[in-house]
N, C-alpha and C positions, 0 to 999 in steps of 0.2 A: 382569526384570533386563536382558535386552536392547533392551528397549525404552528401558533408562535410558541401558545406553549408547551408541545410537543416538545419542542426546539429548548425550551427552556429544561425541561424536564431531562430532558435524555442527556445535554451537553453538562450537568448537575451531576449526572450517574456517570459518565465520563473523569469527572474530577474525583468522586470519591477513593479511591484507590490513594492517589497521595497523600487527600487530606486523612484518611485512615490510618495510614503511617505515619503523619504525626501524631495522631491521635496515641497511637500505641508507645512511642515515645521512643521511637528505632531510631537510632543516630543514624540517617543515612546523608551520601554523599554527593552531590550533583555534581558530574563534570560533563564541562563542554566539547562537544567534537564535533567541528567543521568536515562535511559532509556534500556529494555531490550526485544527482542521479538522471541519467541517459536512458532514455526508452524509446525504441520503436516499433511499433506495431503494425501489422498487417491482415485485414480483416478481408474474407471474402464469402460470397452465399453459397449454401450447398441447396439442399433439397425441401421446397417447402416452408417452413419452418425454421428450419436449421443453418446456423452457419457457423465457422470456424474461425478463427483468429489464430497469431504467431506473435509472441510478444519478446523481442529478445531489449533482455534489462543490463547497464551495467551499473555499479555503485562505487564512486571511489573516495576517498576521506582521507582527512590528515589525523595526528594523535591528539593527545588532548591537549586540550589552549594551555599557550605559552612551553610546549612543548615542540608543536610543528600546527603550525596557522594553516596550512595548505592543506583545503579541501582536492585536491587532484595530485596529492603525494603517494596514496599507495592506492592501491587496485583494493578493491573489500570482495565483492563477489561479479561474476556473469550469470546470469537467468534468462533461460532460456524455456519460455511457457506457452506449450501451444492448447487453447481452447476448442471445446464442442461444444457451442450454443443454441440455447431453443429458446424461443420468441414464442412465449406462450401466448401473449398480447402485447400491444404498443406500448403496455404499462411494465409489463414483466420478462422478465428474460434469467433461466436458468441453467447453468454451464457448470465443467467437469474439463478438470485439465490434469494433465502427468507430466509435469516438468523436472528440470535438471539445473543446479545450480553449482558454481563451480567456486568456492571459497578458497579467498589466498592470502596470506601471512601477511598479515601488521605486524612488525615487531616490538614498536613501544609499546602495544596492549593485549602483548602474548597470543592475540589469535594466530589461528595456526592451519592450512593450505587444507583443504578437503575438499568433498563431495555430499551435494544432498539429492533427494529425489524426495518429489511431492505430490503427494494427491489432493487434490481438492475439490470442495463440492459449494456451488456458490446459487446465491441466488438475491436478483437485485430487482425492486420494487419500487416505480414511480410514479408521482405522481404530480401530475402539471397543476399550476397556478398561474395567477394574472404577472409577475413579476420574472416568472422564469418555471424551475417546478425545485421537487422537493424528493429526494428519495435516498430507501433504507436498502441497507448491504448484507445479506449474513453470510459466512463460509464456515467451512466446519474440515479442516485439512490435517493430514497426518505427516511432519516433519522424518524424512529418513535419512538420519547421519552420521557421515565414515568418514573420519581422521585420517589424514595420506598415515603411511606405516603401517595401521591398524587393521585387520580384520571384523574388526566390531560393528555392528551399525546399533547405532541408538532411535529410539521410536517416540515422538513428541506428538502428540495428539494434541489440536489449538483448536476455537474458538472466535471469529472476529464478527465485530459488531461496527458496521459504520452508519454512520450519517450525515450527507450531502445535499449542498445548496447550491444550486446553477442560476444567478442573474443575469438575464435580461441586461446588454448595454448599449446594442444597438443589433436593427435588424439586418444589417448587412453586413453577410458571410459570418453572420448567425456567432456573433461576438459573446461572450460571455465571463460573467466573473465565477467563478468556480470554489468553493470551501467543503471541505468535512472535517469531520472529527473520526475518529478509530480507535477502541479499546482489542487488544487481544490479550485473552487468556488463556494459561496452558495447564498441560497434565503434566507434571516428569518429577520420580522421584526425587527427594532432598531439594526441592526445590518449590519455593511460592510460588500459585496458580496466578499472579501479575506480571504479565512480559509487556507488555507495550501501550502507549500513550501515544498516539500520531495528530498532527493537524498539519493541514496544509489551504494554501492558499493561493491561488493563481488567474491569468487570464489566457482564454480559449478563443480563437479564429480558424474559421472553417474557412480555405480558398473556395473550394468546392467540391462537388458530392465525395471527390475522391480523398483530397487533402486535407487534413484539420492537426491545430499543430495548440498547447496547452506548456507555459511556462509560467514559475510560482516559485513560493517556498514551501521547505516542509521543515519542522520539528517534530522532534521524537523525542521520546521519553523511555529506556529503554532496560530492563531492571537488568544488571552486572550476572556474571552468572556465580558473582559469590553472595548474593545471593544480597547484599550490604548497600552496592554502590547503586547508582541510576546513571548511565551514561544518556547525554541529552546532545542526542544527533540533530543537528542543524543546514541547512543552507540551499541551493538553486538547484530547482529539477529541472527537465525540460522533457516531454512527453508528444509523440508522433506519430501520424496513424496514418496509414494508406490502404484504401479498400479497393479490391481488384473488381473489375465491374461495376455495375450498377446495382445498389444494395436497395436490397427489396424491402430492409426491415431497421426503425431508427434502431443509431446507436451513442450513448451517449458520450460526450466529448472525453480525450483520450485525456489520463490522468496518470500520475507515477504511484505505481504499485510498490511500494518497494515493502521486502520481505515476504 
């Protein structure tokens, strides 16, 4: 029961953000943009404790509905994140990653081709139950980004807060229905500490110890950077993990990171 209302409490503070905006009486704008994201991963142990992962992401998306419907009409970014993980307990696990992301021109929604690099600092907290388990996400990363042409790098300091539900659907090859919710908050001048609303939803099959493979949907909720609109990212992820040897330490089923 408290676990439920955990679940109830937290998915509550999740929504408040929109309903805030209307509270305040911001005319803003919902538009929809079909959306698609490829991930695969490669997990392997190092020493102890420790092991490492390789997560290379793409994301591709059409413009906004009734513009261009095709989720796989332009390329958005490549991500490329490689993890150092420590397996404090079977329940906890705390990692650090410097990745690379490579940003390319939409041009019905003016984005425009660059470069980010990112640090990130994470740490994910589980906890099992009778039905499957339950666990909390936080990261605390600092966005670095440079415009093709520009010499400039800009410095976005974020904030993310998840929470994830893994069900129990059957015990063979460790099948699973999989959801979270995701709020991220950011720092950067001229602009609202609100950037993102995520939910996603999917099913998880492990072949075995090596192969486990996670497709679903995700929504997004995504504040414009004029600061006005909310662009609401939608549609099919599919998410892929291969772990090199025999892994000494769980890890939990592979999901789409995106952003």
């Amino acid at each position: 029961m408290k676990c439920r209302q955990y679940m109830f409490v937290f998915t509550t503070l999740l929504l408040l953000p929109p309903i805030s905006v209307t509270a305040q009486g911001t005319d803003y704008e919902f538009r929809g943009i079909p959306a698609s994201i490829e991930e695969f991963d490669m997990g392997f142990d190092l020493k102890g404790k420790w092991t490492g992962q390789v997560d290379l992401q793409t994301v591709t998306q059409g413009a906004y509905l009734g513009v261009n419907n095709n989720p796989f009409a332009y390329w958005q970014r490549a991500h490329i994140r490689p993890w150092i993980q420590y397996h404090q307990s079977k329940t906890t696990m705390l990692a650090a990653s410097v990745s690379w992301m490579k940003r390319y021109s939409v041009p019905p929604l003016g984005n425009k081709r660059g470069d980010e690099v990112r640090l990130t600092l994470m740490g994910n907290f589980t906890q099992p139950t009778s039905w499957g388990s339950f666990y909390e996400q936080v990261r605390g990363e600092i966005k670095n980004n440079k415009s093709d042409g520009s010499n400039d790098w800009t410095h976005t300091p974020r904030l993310r807060f998840r929470l994830g539900q893994n069900f129990n659907v059957r015990e063979s090859h460790q099948q699973k229905l999989l959801v979270y919710e995701e709020i991220v908050a950011k720092y950067k001048e001229h602009s609202k500490g609100f950037d993102i609303l995520r939910f996603f939803g999917g099913y998880s099959y492990t072949k075995n110890a090596k192969w486990a493979i996670t497709a679903g949907f995700i929504l997004q909720f995504q504040l414009n950077r004029n600061n006005t609109n909310v662009d609401v990212y939608f549609g099919p992820s599919v998410a892929m993990r291969y772990h090199f040897g025999k892994s000494k330490h769980p890890q939990p089923p592979p999901d789409p990171d995106i952003d």
